[in-house]
Structures are given as C-alpha cells and as structure tokens.
N, CA and C atoms as a LAMMPS dump frame, in Angstrom:
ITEM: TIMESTEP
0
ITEM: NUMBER OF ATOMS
372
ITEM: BOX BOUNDS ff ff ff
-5.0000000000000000e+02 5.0000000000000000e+02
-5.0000000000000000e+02 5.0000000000000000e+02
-5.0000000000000000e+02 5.0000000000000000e+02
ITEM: ATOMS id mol type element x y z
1 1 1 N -6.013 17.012 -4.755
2 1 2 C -4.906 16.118 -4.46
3 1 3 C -3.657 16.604 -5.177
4 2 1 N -2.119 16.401 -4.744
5 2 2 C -1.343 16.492 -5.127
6 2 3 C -0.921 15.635 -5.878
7 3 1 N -1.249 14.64 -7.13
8 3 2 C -0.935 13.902 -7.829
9 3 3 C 0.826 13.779 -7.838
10 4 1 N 0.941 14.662 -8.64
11 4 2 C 2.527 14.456 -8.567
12 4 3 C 3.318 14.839 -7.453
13 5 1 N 3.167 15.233 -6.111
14 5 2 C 4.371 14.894 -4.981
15 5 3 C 3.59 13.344 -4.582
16 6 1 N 2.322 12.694 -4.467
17 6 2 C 2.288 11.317 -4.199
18 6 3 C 2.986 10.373 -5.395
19 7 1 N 3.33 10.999 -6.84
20 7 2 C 3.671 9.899 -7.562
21 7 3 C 5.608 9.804 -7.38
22 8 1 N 5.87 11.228 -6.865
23 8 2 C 7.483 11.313 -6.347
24 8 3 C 7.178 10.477 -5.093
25 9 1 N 6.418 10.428 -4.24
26 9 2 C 6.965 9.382 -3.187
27 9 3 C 6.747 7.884 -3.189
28 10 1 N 5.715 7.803 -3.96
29 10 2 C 5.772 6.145 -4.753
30 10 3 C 6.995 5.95 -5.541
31 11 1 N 7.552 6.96 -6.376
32 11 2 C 8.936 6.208 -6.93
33 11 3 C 9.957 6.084 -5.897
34 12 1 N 9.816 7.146 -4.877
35 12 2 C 10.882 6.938 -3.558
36 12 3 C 10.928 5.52 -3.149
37 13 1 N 9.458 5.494 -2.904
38 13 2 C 9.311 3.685 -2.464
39 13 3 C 10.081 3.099 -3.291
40 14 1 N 9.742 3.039 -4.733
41 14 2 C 9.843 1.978 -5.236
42 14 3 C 11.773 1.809 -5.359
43 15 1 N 12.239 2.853 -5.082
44 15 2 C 14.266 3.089 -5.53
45 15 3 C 14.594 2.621 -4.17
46 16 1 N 13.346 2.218 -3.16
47 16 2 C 14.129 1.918 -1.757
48 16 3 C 14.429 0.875 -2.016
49 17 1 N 14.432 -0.188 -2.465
50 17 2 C 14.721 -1.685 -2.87
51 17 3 C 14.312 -2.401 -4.415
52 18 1 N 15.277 -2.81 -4.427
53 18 2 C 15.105 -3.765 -5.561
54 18 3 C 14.368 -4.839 -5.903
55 19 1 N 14.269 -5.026 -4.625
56 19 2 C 12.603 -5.982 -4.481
57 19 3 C 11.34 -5.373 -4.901
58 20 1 N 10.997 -4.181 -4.902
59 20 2 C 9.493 -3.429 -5.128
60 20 3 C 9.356 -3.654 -6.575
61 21 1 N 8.436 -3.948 -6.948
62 21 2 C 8.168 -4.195 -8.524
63 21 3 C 7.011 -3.028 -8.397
64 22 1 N 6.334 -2.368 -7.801
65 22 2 C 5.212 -1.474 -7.923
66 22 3 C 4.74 -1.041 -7.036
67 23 1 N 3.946 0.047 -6.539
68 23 2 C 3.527 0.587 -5.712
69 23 3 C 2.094 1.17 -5.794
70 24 1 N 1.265 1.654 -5.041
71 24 2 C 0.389 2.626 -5.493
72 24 3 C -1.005 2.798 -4.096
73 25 1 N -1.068 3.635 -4.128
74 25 2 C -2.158 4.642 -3.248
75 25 3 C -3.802 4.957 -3.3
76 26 1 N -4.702 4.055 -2.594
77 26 2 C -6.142 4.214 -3.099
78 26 3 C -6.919 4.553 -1.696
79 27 1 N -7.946 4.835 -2.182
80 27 2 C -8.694 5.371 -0.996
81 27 3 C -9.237 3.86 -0.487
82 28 1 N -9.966 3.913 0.642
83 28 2 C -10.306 2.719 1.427
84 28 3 C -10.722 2.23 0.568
85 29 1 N -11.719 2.729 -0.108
86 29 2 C -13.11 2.142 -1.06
87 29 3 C -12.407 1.322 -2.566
88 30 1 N -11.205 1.433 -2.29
89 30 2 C -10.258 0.975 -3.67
90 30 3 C -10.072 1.78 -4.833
91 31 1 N -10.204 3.295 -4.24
92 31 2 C -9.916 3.833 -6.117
93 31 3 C -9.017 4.397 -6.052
94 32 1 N -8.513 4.249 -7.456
95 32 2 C -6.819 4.663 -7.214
96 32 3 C -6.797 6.403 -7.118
97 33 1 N -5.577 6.652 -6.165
98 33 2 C -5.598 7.85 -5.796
99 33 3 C -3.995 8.322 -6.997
100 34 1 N -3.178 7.028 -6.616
101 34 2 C -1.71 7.185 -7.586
102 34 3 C -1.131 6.175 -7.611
103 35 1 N 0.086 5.879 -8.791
104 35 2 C 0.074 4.209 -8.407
105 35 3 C 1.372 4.293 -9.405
106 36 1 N 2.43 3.443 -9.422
107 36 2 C 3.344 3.071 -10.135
108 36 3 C 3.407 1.928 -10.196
109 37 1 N 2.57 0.992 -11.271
110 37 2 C 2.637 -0.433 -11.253
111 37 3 C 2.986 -1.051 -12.738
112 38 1 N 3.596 -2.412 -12.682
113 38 2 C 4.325 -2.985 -13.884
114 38 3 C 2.662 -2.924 -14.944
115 39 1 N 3.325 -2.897 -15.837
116 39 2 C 1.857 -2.298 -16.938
117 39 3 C 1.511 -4.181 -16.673
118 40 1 N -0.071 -4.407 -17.555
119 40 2 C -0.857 -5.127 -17.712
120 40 3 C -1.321 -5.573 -16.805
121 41 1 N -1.017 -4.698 -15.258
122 41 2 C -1.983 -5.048 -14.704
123 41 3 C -3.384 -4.469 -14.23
124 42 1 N -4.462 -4.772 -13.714
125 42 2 C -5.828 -4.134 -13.786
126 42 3 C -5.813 -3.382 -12.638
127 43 1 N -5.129 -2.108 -12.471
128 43 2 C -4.554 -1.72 -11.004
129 43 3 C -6.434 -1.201 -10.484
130 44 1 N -7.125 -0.879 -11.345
131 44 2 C -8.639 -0.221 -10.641
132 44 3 C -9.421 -1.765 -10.123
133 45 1 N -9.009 -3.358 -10.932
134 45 2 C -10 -3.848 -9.802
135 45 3 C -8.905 -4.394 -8.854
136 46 1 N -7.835 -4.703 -8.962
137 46 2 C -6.996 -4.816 -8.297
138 46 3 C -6.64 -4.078 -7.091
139 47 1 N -6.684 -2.718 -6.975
140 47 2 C -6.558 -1.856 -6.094
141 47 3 C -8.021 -1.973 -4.89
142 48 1 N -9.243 -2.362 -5.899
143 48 2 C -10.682 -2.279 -5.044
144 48 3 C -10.348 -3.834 -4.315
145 49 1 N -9.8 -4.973 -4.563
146 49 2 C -10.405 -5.423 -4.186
147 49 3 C -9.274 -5.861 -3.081
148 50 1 N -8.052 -5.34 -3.138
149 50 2 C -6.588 -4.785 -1.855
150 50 3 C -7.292 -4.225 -0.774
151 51 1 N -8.322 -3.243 -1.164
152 51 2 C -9.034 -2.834 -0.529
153 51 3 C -9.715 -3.139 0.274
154 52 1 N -10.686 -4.433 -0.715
155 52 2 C -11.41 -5.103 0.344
156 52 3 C -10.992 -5.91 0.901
157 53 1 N -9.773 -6.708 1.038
158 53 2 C -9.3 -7.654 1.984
159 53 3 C -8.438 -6.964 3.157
160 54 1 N -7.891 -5.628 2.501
161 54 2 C -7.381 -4.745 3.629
162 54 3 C -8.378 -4.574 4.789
163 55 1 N -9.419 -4.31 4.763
164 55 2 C -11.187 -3.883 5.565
165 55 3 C -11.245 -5.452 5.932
166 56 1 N -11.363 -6.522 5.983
167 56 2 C -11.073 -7.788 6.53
168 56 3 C -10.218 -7.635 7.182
169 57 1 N -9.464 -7.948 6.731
170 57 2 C -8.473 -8.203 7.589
171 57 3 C -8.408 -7.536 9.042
172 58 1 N -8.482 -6.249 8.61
173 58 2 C -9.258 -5.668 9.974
174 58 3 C -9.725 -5.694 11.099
175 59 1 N -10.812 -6.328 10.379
176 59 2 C -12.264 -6.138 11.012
177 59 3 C -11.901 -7.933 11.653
178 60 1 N -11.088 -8.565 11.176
179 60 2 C -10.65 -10.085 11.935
180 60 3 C -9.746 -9.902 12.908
181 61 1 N -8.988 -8.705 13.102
182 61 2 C -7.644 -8.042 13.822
183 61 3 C -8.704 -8.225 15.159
184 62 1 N -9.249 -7.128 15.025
185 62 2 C -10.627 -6.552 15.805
186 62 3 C -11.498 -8.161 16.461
187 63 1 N -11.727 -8.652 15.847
188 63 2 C -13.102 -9.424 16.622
189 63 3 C -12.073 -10.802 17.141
190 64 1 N -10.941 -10.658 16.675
191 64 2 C -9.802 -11.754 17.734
192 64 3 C -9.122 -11.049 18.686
193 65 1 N -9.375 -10.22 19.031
194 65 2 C -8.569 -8.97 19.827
195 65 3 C -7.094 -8.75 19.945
196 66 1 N -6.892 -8.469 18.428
197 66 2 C -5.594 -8.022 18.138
198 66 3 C -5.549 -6.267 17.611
199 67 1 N -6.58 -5.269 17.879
200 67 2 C -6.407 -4.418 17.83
201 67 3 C -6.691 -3.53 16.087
202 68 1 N -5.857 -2.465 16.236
203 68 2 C -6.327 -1.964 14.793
204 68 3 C -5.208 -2.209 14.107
205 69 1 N -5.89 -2.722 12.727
206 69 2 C -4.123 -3.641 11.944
207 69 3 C -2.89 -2.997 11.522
208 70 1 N -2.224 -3.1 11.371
209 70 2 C -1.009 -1.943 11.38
210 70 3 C -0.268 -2.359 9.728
211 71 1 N -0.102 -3.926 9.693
212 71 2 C 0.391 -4 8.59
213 71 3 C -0.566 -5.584 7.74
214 72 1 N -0.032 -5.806 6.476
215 72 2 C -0.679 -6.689 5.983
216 72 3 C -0.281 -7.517 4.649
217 73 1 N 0.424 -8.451 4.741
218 73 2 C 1.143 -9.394 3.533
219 73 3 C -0.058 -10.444 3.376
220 74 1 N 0.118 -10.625 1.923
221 74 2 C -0.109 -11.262 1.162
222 74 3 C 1.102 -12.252 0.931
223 75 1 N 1.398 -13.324 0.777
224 75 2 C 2.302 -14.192 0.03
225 75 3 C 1.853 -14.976 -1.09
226 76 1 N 2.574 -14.628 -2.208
227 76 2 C 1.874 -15.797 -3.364
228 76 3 C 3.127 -16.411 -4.099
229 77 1 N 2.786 -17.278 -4.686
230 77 2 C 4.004 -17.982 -5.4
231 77 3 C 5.022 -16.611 -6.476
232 78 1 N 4.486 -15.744 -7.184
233 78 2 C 5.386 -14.657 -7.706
234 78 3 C 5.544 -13.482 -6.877
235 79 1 N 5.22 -13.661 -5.933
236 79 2 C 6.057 -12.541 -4.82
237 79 3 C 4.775 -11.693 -4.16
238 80 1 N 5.101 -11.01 -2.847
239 80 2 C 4.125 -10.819 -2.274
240 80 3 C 3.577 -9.423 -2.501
241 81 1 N 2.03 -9.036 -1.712
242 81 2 C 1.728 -7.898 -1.667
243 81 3 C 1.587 -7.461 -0.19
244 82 1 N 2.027 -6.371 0.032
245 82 2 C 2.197 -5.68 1.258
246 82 3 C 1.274 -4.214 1.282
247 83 1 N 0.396 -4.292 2.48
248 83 2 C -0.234 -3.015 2.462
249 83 3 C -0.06 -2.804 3.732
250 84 1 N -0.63 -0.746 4.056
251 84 2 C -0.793 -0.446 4.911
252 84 3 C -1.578 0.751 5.158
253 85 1 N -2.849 1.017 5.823
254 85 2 C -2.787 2.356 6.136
255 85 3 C -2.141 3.484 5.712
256 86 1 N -2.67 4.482 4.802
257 86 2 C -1.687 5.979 5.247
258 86 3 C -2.598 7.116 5.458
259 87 1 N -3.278 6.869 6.94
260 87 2 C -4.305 7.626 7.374
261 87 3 C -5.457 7.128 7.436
262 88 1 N -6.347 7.71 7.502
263 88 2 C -7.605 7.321 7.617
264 88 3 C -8.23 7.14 6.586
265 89 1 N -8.126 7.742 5.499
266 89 2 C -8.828 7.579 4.505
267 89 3 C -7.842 6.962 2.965
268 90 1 N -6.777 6.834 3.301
269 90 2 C -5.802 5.751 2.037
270 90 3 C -5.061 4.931 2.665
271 91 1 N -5.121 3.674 1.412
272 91 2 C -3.716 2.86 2.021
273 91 3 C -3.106 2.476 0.636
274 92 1 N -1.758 1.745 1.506
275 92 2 C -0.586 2.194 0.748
276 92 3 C -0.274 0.791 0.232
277 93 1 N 0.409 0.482 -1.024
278 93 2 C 0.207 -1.097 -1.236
279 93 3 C 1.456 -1.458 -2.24
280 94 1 N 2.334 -2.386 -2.153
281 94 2 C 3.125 -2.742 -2.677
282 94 3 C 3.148 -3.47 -3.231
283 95 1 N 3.778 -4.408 -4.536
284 95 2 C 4.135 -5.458 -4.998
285 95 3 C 5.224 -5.639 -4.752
286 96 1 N 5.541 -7.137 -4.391
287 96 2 C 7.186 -7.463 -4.319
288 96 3 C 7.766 -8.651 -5.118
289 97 1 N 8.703 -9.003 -5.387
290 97 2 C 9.443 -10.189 -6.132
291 97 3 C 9.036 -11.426 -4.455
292 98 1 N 9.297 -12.851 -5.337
293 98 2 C 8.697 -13.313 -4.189
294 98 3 C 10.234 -13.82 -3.611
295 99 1 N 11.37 -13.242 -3.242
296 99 2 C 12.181 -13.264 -2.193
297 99 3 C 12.016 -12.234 -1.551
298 100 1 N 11.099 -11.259 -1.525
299 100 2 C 11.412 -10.016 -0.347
300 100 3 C 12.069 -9.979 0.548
301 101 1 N 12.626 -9.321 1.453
302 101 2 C 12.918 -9.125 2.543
303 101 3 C 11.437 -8.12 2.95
304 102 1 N 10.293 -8.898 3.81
305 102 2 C 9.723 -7.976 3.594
306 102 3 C 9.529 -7.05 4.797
307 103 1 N 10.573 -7.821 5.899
308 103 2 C 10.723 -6.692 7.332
309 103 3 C 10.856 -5.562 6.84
310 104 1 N 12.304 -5.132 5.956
311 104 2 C 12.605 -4.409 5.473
312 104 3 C 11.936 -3.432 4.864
313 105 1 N 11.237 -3.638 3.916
314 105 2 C 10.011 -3.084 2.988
315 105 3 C 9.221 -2.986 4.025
316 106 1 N 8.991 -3.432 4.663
317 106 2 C 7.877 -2.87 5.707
318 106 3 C 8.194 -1.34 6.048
319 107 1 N 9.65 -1.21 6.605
320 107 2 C 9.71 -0.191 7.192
321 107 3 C 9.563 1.173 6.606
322 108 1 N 10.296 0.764 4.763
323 108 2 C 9.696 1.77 4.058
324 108 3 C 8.814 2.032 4.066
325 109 1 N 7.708 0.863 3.792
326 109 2 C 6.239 1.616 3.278
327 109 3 C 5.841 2.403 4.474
328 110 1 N 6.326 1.971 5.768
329 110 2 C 5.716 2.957 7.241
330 110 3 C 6.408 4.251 7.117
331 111 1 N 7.108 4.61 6.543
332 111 2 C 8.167 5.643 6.063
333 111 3 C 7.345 6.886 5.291
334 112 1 N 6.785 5.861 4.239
335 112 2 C 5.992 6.321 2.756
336 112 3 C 4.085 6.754 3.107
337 113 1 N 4.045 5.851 4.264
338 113 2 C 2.891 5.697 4.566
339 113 3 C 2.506 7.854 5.232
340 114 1 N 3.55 7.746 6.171
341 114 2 C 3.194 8.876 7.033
342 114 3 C 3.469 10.206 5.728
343 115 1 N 3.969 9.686 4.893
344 115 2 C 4.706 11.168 3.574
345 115 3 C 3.19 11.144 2.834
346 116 1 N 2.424 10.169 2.916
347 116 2 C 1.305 10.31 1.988
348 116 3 C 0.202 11.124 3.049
349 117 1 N 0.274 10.583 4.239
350 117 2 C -0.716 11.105 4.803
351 117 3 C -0.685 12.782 5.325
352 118 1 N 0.714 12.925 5.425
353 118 2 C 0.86 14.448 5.488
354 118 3 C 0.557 14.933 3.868
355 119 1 N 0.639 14.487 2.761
356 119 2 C 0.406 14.912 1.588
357 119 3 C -1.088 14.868 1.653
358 120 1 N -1.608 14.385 2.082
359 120 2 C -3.427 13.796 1.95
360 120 3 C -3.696 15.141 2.501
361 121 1 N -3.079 15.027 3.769
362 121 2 C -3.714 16.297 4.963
363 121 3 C -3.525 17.556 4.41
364 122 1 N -2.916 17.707 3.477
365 122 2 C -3.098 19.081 3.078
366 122 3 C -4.226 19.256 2.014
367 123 1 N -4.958 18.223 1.15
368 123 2 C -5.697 18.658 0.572
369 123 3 C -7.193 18.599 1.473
370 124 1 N -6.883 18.608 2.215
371 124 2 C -8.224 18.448 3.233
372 124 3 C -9.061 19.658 3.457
C-alpha cells in the first residue's frame, strides 16, 4: 500500500471543507488502511464497526430493491458520519460537525473515493 499518497488525499479531503473534522480509509472488514481522525477516538473499533453497518446497509439497499448503495449518512446529535465505497475492497468515511452541508461533502468524498481506488489499484 501506498500509505502516504492515501494519507495526502485524506488531508485533501479533509482542507475541502471546514466541516470535515476527520477522515479515514478501511478495508470492508473494518481495518484501518489510513485515517486522519480527531485523537481519542477508537478509530480500529470504530472503523470495524462503519464497516459493519456500511455491509447493512447494503445488503437492505439490495433486498428493498434499491440497488448497490452508493452513499451513506449517519446523523447524530454532534455531527454526522458519511461513508462510501472506494472500490471493491475499501471504503471511505468521514466525520462531520453536525451543520454539514453534507450534499456538498458528498461530492468530495466521490472525488476522494475514485483517488483512493486508483491508489488501491496499483498495489494490486
């Protein structure tokens, strides 16, 4: 893996708005691949378990016939989390302040999403 061009495009994310409080990159299974997140938090079970509601969510897209999921918010009272796909085998996951704009941030992370997966594809 290229550790450091995925941790330059997580800070890209994160300078796209002032809303991003953190970012970071795990394989399906939840382990962190790279990550820029506000310290104290537990980004390894945190990341597994993004993971596992990312794979829900899914798999509910799917059996209501809405297809394969493209994007995925969280809303909580201190601001939301936003994930997505970046390829087949990582996804991409944000923290936000809880005013996001999170159309917006969306479009980055779809931005950030395809820079990781061409970064992925080369260590293949």
């Amino acid at each position: 893996m290229h550790a450091t061009e995925l941790v330059a495009i997580l800070r890209e994310l994160n300078a796209s708005s002032p809303e991003i409080q953190g970012s970071w990159i795990s394989s399906k299974e939840g382990l962190i691949i790279a990550s820029l997140l506000p310290g104290g938090l537990e980004e390894d079970r945190g990341s597994a378990l993004a993971a596992a509601l990312l794979a829900r969510a899914d798999r509910t897209a799917k059996a209501l016939n809405r297809g394969h999921l493209e994007q995925f918010l969280l809303k909580g009272e201190t601001g939301c989390i936003l994930m997505m796909y970046a390829g087949d085998g990582a996804v991409l996951g944000v923290l936000t302040k809880p005013d996001a704009k999170v159309g917006l941030i969306f479009f980055d992370i779809e931005h950030s999403a395809q820079l990781v997966m061409r970064e992925l594809a080369k260590t293949a």
